[in-house]
N, C-alpha and C positions, 0 to 999 in steps of 0.2 A: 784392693785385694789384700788378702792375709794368708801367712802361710796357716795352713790348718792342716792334723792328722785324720784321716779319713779310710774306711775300708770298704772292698767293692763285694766281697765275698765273708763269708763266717772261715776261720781257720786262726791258723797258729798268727806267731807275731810278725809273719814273713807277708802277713796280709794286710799292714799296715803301708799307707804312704803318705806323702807329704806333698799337698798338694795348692794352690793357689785360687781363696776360692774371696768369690763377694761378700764381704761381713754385712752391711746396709745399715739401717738406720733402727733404734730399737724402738718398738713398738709402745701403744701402752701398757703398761705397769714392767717395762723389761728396763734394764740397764747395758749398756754398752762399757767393755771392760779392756784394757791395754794388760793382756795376761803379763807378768813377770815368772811365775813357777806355776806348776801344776804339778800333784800327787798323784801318784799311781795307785791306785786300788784292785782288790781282787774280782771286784764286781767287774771292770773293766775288763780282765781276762775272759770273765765268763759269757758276758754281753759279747765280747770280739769272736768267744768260740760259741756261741749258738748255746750255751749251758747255764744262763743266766735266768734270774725268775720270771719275765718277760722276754717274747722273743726281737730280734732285730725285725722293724716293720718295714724298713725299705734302702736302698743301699743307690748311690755310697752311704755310710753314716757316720756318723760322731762317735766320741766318746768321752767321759770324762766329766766329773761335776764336783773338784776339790783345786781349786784355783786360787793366786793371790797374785794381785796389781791393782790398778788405779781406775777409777773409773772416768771414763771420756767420755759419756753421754750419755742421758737419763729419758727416760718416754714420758709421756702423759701420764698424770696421776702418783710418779713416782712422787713421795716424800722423805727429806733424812737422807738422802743422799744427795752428793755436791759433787760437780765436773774435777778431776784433780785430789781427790779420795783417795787413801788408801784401802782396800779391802781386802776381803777373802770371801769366798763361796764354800757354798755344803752342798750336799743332792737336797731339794724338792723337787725335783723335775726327773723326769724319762729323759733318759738319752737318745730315745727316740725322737724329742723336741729339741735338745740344747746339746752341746759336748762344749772341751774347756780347751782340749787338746789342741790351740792355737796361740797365735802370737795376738789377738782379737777376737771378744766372744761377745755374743747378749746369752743372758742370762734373766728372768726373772727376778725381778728385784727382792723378792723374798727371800732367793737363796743368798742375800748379802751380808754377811756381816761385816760392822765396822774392826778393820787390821789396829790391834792393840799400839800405842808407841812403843817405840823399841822392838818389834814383832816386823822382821823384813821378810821380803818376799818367800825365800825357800822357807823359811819358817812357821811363815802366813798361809803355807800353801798344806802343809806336813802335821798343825797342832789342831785344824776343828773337829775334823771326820773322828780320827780315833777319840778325843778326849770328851766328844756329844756323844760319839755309839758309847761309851764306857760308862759314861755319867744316865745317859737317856735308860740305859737295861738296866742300870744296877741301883742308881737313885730314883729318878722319877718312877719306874717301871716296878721296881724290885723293893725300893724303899727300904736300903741299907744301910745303918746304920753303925756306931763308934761299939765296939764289942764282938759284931759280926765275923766272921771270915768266909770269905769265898777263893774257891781253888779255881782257878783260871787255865787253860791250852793254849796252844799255839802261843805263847806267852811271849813270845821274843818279838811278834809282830807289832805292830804300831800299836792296835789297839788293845795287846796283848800288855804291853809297857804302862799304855795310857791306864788299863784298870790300874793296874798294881797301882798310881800315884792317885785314882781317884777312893780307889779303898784306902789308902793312908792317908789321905787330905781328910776323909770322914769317921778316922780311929776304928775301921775296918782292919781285920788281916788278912793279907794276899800270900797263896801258898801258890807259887806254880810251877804249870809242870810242862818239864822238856825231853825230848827223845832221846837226846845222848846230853853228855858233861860237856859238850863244846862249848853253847853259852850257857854255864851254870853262874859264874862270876858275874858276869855282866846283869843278869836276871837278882842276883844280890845286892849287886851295883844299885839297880833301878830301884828295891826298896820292896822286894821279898822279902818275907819272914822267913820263909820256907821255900827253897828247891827240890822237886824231886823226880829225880833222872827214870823217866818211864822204863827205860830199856834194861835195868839193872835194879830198881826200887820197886817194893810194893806198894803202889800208890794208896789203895786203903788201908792199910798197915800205918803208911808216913801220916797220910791227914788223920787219924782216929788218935795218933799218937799227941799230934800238935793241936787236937783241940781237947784234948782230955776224956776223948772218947764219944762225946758229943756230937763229932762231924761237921760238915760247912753247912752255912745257913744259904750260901751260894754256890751254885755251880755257873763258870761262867764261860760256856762252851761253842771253840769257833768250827769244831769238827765233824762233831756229831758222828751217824754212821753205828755198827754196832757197840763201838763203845762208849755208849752212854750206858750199857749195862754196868760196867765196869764203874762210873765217875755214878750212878745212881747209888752204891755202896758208902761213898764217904760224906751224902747229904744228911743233915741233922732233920729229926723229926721238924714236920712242914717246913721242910728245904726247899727252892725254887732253883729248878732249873731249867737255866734260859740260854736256846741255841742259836747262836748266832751266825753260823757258817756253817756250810757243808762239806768242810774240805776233804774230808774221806772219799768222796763222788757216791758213798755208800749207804742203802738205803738204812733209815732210822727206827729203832724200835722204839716201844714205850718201855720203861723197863719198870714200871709198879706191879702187872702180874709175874714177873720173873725174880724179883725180890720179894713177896710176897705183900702184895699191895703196899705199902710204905704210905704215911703222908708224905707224899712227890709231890709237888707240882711242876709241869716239866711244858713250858713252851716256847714259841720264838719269839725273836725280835729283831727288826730292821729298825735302822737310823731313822725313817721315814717316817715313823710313830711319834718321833722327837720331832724333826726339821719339819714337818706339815704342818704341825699344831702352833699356833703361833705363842701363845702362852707354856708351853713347855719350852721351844726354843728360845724366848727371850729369858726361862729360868735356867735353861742351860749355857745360854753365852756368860748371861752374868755369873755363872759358877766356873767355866773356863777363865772369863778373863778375871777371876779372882785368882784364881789357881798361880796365871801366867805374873801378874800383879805380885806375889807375895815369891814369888819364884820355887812353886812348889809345884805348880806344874812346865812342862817344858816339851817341843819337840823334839823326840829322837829321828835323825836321819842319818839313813846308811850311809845313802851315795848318791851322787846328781849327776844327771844327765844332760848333754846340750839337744832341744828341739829333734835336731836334725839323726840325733839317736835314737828314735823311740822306739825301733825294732830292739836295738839291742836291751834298754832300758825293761819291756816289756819280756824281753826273754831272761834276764836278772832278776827280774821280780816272781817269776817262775821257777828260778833256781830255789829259792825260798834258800839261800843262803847270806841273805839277811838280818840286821836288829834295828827293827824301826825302818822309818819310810823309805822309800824313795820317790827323786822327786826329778822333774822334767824343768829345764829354766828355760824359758821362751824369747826373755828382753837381752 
């Protein structure tokens, strides 16, 4: 038996428990895994409240697919993986099949990658998610290059961190943008060109000014909602912008007839475009773990949780009074 986070219902984070359930034996091509940390994501909140882009297909259920520990046993056909491994996990999988959210998980041996040295647990568990979603929209997807800038939201979040070091690891510039001055420093800290405080800045004003009038060749959006009208303004002719979250809960315009058709191009993109494709994700790990290698990339984590918090944990990650991850430690 292992402890595992499990919910019986959709709702708030008061719907989580912790419960004692059969791990078993992993199948073919899955991996059995001794979690030590697990990540909190927003997918998770949204999967737990019924607002996520799949619904919950049966309950109790899981959640969770950003994990890092050791692996204790391998199925049939697994290859490249060894009993006594360090790892870490990504999403290829529905949480509908898998969650991490335990003290013992199988997992898909696909979603493994091998845990860099020196890369421990909470950090193992905090550096894939953001620095593949970042690297997978803006390199593989967007195909950004050293000269480029892209202006970034929600920018204090994990993934919001990870762009800013993956535009600078590719001589890209990262301008982004926060609602108040609270983390304005820290957003500099992390290796912004440019900050600029939405609630008090004209944000096309700031970017038209810092790119000489030109605009961003990126828009790198976790929000979306109607203001993408607003962020369709400071894109450079055939500027891509690519939305990667909904966190407004509000519905999305196009904004090319509202600006008067513009070359925009404006779509999304999930992690899953990266992590499924096996040839994109083996060019994204080996671009992370160069990053993490030269120490130019690195995990940001706010604050850890033990297991046995993840009500609270989940209601912190809610607050969005956060810079950079938070993470759940299991071992």
């Amino acid at each position: 038996m292992t402890r595992t986070v499990l919910f019986h219902e959709l709702g708030g984070p008061e719907v989580l428990r912790l419960e004692d359930v059969e791990v078993g034996e992993p199948g073919p091509g899955e991996v059995r895994i001794r979690v030590e940390a697990f990540g909190l994501n927003r997918a998770e909140v949204l999967f737990r409240s019924g607002h996520y882009i799949e619904p919950v297909k049966r309950f109790p259920a899981r959640l969770g697919s950003e994990a890092a520990g050791v692996v204790e046993a391998v199925g049939a056909g697994v290859t490249g993986l060894r009993v006594g491994q360090p790892v870490s996990t990504v999403q290829t999988f529905s949480q509908n099949d898998y969650g991490v959210y335990a003290e013992r998980a199988i997992v898909p041996a696909a979603a493994v990658l091998h845990r860099p040295e020196g890369v421990g647990a909470v950090e193992g568990a905090a550096v894939w998610m953001p620095y593949v979603t970042a690297y997978g929209a803006l390199v593989e997807v967007g195909g950004m290059r050293a000269g480029d800038t892209v202006v970034l939201n929600a920018a204090s979040s994990s993934v919001g961190l990870a762009a800013i070091r993956v535009a600078g690891r590719v001589g890209a510039t990262p301008i982004a943008l926060t609602r108040t001055a609270a983390k304005k420093e820290a957003l500099l800290k992390a290796g912004a060109a440019e900050v600029v405080v939405t609630e008090t800045e004209d944000v096309v004003e700031r970017v038209l000014a810092a790119t000489g009038g030109r605009g961003a060749e990126f828009v790198f959006d976790a929000v979306a909602g109607p203001g993408v009208l607003e962020l369709g303004k400071v894109a450079a002719d055939d500027g891509l912008h690519l939305v990667y979250g909904g966190l407004s809960g509000e519905p999305t315009p196009y904004p090319g007839f509202d600006l008067g058709m513009p070359a925009l191009a404006m779509r999304t993109y999930t992690m899953l475009e990266t992590t499924t494709r096996p040839e994109r994700l083996r060019r994204a790990e080996a671009f992370v773990a160069s990053g993490l290698r030269s120490g130019a990339f690195h995990p940001v984590v706010d604050r850890t949780f033990a297991l046995d918090e993840i009500v609270q944990a989940h209601r912190y990650l809610e607050s969005n009074a956060q810079i950079g991850k938070v993470v759940v430690t299991a071992a």
